[in-house]
MARBA-3410 file (N, C-alpha, C, O; in Angstrom, 1 decimal):
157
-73.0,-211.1,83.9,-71.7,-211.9,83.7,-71.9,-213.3,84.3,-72.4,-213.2,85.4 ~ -71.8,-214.7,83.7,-72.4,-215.6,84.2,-70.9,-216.5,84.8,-69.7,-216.7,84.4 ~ -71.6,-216.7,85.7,-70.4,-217.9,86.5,-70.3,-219.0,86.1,-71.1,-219.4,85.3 ~ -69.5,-219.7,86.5,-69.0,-221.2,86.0,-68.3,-221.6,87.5,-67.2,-221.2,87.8 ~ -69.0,-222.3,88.5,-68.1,-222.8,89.6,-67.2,-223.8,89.3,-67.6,-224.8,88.7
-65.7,-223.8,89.6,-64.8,-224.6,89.9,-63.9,-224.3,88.7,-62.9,-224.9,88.5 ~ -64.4,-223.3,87.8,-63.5,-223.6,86.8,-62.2,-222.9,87.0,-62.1,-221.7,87.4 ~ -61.4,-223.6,86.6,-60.1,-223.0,86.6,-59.5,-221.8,86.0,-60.3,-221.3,85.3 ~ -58.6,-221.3,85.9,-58.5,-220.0,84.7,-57.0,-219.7,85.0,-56.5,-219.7,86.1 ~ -56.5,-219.6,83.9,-54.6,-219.6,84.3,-54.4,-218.0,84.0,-55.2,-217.4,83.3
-53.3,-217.4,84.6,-53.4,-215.7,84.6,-53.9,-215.3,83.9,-54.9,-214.7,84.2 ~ -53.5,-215.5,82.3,-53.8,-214.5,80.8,-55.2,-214.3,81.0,-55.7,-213.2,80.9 ~ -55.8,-215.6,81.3,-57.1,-215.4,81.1,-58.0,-215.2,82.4,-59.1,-215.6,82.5 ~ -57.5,-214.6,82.9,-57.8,-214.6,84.4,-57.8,-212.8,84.4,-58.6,-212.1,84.8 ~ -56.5,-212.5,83.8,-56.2,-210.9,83.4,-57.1,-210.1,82.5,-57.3,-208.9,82.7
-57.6,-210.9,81.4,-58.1,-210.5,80.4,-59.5,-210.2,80.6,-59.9,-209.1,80.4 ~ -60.6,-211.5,81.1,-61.8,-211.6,81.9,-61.4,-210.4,83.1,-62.4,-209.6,83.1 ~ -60.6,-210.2,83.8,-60.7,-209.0,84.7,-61.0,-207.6,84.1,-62.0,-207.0,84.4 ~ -59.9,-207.3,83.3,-60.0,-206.3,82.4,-60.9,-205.9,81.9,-61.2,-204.7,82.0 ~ -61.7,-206.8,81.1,-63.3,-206.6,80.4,-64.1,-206.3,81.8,-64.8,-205.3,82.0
-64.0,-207.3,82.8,-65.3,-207.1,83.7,-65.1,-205.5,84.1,-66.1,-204.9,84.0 ~ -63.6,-204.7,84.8,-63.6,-203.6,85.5,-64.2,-202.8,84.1,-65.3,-202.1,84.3 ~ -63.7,-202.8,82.9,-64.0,-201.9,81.6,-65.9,-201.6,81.4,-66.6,-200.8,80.9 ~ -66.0,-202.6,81.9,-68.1,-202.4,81.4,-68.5,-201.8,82.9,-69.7,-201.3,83.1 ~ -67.7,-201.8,84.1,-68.0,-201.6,85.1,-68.0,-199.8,84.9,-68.9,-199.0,85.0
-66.5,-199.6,84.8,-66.7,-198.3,84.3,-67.0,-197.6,83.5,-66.9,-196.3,83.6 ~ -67.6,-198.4,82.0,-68.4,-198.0,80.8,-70.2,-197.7,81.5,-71.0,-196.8,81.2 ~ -70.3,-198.6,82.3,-71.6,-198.4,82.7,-71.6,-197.1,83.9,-72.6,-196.4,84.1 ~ -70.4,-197.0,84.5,-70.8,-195.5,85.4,-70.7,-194.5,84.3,-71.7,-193.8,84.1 ~ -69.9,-194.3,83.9,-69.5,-193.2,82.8,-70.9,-192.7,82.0,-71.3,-191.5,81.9
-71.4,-193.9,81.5,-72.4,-193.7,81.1,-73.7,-193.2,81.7,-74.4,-192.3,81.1 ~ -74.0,-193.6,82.7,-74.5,-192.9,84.1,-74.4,-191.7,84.1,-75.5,-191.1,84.0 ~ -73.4,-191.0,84.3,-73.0,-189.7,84.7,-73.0,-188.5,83.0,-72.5,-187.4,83.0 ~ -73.5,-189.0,82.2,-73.4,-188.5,80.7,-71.9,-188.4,79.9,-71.6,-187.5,79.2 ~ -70.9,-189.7,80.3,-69.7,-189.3,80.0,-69.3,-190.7,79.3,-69.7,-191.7,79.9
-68.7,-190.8,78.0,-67.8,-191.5,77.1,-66.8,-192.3,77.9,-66.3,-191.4,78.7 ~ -66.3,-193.5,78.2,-65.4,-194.1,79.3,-63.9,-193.4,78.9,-63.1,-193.2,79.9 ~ -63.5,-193.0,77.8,-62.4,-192.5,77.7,-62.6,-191.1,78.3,-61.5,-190.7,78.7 ~ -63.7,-190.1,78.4,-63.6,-189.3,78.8,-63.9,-189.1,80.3,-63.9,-187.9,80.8 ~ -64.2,-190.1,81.0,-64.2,-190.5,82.4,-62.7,-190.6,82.8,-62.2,-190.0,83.7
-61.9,-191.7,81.9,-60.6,-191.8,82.4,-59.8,-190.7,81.9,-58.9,-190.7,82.7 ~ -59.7,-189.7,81.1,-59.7,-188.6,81.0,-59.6,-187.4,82.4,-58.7,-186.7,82.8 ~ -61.2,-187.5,82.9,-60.8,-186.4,84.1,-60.0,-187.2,85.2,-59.0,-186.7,85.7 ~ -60.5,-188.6,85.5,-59.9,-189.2,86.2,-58.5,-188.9,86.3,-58.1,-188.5,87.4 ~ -57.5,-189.0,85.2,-56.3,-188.8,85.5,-55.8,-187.8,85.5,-54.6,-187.7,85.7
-56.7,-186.8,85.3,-56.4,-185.0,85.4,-56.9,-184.7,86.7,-57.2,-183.6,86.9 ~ -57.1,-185.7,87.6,-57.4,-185.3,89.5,-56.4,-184.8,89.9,-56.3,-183.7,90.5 ~ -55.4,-185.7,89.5,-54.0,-185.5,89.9,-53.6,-184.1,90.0,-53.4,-183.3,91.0 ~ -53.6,-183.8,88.5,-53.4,-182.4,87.9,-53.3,-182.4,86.6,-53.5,-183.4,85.9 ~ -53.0,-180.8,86.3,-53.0,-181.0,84.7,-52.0,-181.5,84.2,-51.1,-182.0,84.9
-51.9,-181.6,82.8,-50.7,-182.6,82.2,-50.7,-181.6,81.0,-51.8,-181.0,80.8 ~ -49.8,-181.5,80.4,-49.8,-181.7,79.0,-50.1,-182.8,78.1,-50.2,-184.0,78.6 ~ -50.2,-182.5,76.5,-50.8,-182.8,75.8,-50.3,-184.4,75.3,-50.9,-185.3,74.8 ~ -48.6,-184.1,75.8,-47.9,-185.5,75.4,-48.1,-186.3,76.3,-48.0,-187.6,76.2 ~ -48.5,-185.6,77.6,-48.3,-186.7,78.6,-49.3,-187.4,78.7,-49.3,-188.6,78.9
-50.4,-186.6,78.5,-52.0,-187.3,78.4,-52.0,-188.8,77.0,-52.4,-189.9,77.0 ~ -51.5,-188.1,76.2,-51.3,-189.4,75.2,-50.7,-190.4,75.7,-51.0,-191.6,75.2 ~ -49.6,-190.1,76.8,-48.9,-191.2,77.2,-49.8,-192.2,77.8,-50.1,-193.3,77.4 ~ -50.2,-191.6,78.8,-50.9,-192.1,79.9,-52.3,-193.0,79.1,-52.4,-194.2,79.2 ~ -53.2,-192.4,78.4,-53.7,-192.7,78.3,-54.0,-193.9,77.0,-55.1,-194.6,76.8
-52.7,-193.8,76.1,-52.5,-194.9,75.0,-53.2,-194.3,74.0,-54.1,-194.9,73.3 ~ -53.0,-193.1,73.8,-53.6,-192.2,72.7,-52.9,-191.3,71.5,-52.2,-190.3,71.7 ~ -53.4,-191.8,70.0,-52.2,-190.7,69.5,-53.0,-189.8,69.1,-54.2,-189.9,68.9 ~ -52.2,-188.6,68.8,-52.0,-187.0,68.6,-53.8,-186.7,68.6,-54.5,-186.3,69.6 ~ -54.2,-186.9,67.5,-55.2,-186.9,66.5,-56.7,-187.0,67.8,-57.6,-186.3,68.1
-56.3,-188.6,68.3,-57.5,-188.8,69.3,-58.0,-187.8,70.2,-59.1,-187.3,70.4 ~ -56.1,-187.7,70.9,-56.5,-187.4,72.1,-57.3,-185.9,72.3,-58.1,-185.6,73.2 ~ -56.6,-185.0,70.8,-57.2,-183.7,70.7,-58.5,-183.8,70.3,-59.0,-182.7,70.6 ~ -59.2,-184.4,69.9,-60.7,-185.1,69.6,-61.4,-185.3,70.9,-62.6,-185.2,71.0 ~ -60.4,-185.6,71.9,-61.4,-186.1,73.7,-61.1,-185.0,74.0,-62.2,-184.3,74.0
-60.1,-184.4,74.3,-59.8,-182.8,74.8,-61.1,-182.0,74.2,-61.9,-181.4,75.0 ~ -61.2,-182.0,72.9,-62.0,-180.8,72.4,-63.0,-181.6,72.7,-63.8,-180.7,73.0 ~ -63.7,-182.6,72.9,-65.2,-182.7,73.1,-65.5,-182.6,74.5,-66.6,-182.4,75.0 ~ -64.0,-182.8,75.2,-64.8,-182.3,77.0,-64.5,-181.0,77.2,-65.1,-180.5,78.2 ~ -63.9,-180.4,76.6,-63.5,-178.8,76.5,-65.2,-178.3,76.5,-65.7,-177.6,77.4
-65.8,-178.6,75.3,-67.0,-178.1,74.6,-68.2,-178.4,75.7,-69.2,-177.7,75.7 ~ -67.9,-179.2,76.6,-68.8,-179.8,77.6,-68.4,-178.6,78.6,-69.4,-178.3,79.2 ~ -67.6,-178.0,78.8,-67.0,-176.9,79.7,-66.3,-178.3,81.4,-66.2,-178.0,82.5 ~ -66.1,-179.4,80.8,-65.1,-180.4,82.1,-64.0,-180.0,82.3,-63.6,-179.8,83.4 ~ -63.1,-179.6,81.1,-61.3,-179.6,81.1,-61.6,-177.8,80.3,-62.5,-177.2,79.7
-60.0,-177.6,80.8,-60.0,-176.0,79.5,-58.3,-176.8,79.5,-57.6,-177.6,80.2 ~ -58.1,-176.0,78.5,-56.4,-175.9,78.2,-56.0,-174.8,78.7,-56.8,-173.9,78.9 ~ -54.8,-174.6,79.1,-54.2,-173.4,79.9,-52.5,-173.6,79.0,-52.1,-174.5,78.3 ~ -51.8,-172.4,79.5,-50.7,-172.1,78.6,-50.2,-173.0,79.9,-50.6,-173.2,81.0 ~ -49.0,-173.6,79.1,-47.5,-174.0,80.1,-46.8,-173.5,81.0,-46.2,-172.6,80.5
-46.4,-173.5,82.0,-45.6,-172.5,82.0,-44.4,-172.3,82.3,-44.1,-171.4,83.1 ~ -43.4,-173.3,81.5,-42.4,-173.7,81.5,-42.6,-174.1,80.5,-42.2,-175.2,80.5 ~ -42.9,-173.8,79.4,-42.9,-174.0,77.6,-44.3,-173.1,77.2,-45.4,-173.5,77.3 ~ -43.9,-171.7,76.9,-45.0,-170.7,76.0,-45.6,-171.5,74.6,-46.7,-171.1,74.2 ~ -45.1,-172.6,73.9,-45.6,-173.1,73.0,-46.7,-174.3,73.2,-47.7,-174.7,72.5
-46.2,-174.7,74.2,-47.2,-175.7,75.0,-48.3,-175.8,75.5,-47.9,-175.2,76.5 ~ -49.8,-176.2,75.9,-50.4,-176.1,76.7,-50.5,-177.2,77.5,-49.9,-178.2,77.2 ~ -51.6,-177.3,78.9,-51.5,-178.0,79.8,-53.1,-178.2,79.6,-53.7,-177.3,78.9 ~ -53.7,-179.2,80.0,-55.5,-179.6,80.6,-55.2,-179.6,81.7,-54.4,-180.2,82.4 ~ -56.3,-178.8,81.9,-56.8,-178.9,83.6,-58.6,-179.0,83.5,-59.3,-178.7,82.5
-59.0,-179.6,84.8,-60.5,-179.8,85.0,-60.8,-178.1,85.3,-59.9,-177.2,85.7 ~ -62.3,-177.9,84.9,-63.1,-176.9,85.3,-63.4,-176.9,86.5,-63.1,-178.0,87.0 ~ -64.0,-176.0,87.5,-64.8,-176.4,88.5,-65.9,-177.2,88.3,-66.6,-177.5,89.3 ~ -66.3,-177.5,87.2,-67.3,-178.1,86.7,-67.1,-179.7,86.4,-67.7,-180.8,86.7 ~ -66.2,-179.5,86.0,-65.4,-180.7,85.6,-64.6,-181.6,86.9,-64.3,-182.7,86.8
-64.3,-180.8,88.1,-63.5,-181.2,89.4,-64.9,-181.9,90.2,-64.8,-183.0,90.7 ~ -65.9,-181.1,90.2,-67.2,-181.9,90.6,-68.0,-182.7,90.4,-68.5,-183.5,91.2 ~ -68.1,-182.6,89.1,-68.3,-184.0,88.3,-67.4,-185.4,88.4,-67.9,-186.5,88.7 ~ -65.7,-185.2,88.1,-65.3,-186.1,88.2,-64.9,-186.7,89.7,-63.9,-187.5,89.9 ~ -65.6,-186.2,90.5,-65.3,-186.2,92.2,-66.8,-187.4,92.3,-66.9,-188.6,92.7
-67.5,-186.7,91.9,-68.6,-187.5,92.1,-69.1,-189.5,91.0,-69.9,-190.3,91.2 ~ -67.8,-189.2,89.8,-68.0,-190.2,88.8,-66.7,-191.0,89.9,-66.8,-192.1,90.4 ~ -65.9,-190.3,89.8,-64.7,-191.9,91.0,-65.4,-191.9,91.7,-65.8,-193.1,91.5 ~ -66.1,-191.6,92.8,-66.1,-191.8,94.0,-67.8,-192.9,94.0,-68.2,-193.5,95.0 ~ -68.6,-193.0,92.5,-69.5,-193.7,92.9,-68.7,-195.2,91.5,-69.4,-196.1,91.2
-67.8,-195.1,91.1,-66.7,-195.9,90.2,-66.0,-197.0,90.8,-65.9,-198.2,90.5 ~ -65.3,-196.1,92.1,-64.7,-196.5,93.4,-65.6,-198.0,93.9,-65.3,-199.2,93.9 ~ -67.0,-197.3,94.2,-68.2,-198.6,95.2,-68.5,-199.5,94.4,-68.9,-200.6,94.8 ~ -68.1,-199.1,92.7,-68.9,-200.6,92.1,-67.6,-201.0,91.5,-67.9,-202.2,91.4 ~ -66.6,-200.9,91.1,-65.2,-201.9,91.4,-65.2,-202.7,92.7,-65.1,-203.9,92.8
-65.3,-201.6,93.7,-65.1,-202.7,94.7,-66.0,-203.8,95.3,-65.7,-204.7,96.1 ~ -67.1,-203.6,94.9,-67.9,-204.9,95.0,-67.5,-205.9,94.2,-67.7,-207.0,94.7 ~ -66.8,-205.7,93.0,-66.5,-206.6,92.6,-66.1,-208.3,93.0,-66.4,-209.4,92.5 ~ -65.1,-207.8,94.2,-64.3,-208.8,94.7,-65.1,-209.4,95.9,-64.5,-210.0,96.8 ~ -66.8,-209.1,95.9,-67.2,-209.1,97.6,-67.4,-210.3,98.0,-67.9,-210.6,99.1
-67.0,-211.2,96.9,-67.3,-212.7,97.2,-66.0,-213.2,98.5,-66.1,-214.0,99.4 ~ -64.6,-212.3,98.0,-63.7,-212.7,98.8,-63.4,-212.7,100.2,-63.9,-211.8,100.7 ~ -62.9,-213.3,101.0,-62.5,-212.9,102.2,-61.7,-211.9,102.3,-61.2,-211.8,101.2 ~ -61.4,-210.9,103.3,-60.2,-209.9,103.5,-58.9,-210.3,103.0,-58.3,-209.5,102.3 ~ -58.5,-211.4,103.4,-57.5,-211.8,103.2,-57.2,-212.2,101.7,-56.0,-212.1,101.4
-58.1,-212.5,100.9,-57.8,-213.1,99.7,-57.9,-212.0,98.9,-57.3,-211.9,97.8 ~ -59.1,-210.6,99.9,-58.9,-209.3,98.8,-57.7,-208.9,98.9,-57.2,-208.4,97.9 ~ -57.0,-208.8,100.3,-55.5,-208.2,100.1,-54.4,-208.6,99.5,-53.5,-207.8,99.1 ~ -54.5,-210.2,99.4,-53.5,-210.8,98.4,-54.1,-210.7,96.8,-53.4,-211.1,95.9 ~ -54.9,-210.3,96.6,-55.5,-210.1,94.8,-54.9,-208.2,95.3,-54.4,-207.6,94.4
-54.9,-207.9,96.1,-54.7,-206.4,95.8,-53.1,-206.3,95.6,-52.6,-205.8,94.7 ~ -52.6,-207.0,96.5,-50.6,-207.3,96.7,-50.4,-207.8,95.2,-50.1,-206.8,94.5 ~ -50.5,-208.4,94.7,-50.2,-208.9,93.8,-50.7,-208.5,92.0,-50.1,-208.7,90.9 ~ -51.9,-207.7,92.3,-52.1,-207.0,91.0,-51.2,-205.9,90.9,-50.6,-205.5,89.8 ~ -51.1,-205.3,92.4,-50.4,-204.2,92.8,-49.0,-204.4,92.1,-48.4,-203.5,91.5
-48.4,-205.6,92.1,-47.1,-205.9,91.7,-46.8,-205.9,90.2,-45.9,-205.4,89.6 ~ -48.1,-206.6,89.9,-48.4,-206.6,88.2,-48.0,-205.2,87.5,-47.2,-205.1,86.6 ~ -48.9,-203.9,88.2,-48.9,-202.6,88.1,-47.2,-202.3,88.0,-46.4,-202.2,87.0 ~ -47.1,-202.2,89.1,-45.7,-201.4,89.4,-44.3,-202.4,88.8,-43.2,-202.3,89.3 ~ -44.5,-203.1,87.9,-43.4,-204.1,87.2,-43.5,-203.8,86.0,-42.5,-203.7,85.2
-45.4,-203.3,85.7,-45.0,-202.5,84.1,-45.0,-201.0,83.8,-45.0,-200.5,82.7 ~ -44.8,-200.5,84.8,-45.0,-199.0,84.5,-46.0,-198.6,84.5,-46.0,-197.4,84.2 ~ -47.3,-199.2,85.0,-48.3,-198.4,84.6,-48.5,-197.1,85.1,-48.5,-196.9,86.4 ~ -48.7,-196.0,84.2,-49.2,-194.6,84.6,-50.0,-194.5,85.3,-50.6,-195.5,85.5 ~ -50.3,-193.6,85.8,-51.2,-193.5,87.9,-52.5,-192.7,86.4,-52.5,-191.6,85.8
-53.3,-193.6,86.3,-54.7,-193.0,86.0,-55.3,-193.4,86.7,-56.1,-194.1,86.1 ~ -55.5,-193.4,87.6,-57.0,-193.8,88.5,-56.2,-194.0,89.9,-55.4,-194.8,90.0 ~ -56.6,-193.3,90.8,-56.0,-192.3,92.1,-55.7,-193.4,93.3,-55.6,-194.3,92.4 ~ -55.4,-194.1,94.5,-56.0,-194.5,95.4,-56.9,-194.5,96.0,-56.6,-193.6,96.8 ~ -58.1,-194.9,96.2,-59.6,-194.3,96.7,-58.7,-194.1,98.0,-57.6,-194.4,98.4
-60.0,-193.2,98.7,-59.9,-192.7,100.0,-59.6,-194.0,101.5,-58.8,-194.9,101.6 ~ -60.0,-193.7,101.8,-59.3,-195.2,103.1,-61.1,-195.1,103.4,-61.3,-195.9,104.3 ~ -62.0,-194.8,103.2,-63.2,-194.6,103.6,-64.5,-195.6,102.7,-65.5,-196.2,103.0 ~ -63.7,-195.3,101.3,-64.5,-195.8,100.2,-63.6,-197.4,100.0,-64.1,-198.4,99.5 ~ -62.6,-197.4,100.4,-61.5,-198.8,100.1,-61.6,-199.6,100.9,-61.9,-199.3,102.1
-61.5,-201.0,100.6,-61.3,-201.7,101.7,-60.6,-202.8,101.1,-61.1,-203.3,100.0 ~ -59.4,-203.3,101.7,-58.6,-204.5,101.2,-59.2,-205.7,101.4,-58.6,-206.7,101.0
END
């Protein structure tokens, strides 16, 4: 990714260049680990727990067709299984495998160290105000919790 000192950059594009940089950051671990980036953010957001089938589309900006496409190809991998609802018999839920809980334990948690290098040029202070303020970005649009709080161990503001 090549630098340019002094140059200026107004949000949009300040957001957009972010976006790409964390996206190849996490295309390149995923890939690492033998995993598709949607199917990295996939287990990722099933840490939480399982979800149903709508909610996973929510979260993850996927319709019907796709998302049963990523399901069945990490299913087939034995990462996620479907399980019945159980509060809707017609429904099912994804959940991680034990296979799949270990893997994606070990894909955040080495995901986690190369995002956060990202910022290592900053001072503390300038990482906590880029953290305050994306943070606000987040929570102004709704975004869906796919990707957890790292640990206090692996994080640092």
């Amino acid at each position: 990714m090549g630098k340019t000192s002094g140059e200026a950059m107004g949000v949009v594009t300040a957001l957009v260049r972010s976006a790409f940089l964390v996206n190849a950051v996490y295309a390149e671990s995923s890939r690492e680990y033998g995993l598709t980036p949607q199917q990295g953010q996939l287990l990722c957001v099933l840490m939480a727990q399982p979800y149903g089938m709508g909610e996973l589309g929510a979260m993850l900006g996927l319709a019907k067709s796709s998302l049963t496409g990523l399901v069945d190809r990490t299913a087939q991998r034995g990462l996620v299984q479907r399980q019945a609802d159980p509060e809707d018999a017609r429904a099912v839920r994804v959940a991680l495998t034990a296979e799949g809980r270990d893997l994606v334990d070990e894909f955040y948690a080495e995901t986690c160290r190369r995002v956060e290098r990202l910022p290592a040029g900053l001072s503390d202070t300038d990482r906590g105000a880029l953290a305050d303020l994306l943070g606000k970005v987040v929570l102004e649009n709704e975004v869906p919790v796919v990707f957890l709080e790292p640990a206090p161990a692996t994080h640092q503001r």
